[in-house]
C-alpha positions as CSV (number, residue, x, y, z in Angstrom):
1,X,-6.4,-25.3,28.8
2,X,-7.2,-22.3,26.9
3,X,-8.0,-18.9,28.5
4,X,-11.6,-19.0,28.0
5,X,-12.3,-22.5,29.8
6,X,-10.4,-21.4,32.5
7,X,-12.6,-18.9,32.9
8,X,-15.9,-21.0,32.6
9,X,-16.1,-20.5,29.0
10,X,-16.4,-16.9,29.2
11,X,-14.9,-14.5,26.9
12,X,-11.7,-12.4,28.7
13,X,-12.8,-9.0,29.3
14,X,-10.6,-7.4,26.6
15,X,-9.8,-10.3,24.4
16,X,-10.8,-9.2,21.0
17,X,-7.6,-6.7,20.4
18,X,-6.1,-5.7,23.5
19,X,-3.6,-7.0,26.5
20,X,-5.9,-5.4,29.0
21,X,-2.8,-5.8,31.4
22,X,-0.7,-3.2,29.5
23,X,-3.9,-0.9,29.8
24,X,-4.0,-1.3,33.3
25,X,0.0,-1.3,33.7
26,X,-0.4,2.1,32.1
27,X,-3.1,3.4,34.3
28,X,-1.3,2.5,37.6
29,X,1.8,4.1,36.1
30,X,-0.5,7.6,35.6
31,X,-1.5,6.3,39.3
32,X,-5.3,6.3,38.0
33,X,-7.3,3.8,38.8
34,X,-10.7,2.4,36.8
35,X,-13.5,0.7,38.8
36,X,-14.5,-2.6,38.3
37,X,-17.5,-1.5,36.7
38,X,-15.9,0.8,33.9
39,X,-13.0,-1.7,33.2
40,X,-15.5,-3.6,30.4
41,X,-16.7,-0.3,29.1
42,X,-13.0,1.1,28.9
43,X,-11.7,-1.9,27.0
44,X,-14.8,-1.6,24.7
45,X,-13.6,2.3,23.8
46,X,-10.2,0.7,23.3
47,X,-11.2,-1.8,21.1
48,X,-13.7,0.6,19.1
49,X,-10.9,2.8,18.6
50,X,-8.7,0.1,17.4
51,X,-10.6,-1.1,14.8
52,X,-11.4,2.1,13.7
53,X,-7.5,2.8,13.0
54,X,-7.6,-0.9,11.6
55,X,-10.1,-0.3,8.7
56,X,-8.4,3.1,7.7
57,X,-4.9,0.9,7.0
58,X,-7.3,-1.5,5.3
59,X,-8.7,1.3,3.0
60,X,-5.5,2.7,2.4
61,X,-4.4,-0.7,0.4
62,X,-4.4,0.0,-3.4
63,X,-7.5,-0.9,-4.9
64,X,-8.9,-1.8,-8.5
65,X,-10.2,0.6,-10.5
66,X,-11.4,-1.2,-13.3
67,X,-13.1,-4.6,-14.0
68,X,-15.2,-7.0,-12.1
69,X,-13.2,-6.5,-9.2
70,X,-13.4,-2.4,-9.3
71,X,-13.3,-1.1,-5.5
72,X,-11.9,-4.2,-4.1
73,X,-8.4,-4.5,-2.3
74,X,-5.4,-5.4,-5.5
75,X,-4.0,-7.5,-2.9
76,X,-4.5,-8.5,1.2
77,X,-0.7,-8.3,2.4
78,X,-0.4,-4.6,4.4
79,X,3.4,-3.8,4.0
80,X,5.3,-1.1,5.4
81,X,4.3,1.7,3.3
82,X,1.1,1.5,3.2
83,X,1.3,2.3,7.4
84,X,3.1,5.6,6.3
85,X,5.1,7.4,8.7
């Protein structure tokens, strides 16, 4: 049984990118604690900021400058240096 029907077929709070239990981990290691009510909202930011940092490694893949294909990624495997340092 997967996640989501356990849960009543509800989406997990958190389960588009994160492990909201490593976000939480890391709070109670800060010894900070987040409300019930801005746990949602919190793994929202995370995820915002996620994908943000997602599309600039996508826009960093070489692109074609020429042809029908002009703008669009040369290829869709990210390797190593395209993440940089």
């Amino acid at each position: 049984m997967s996640q989501e029907e356990e849960s009543g077929g509800k989406k997990p709070v958190g389960a588009d990118y994160i492990r909201p239990t490593k976000v939480w981990a890391y709070f109670k290691s800060k010894e900070i604690r987040v409300s019930g009510d801005a746990k949602p909202k919190l793994v929202q930011i995370l995820n915002d900021a996620i994908t943000a940092e997602l599309e600039k490694v996508i826009n960093k893949l070489p692109k074609f400058s020429k042809g029908q294909n002009i703008g669009e990624p040369k290829r869709k495997t990210i390797k190593l240096e395209d993440l940089g340092k």
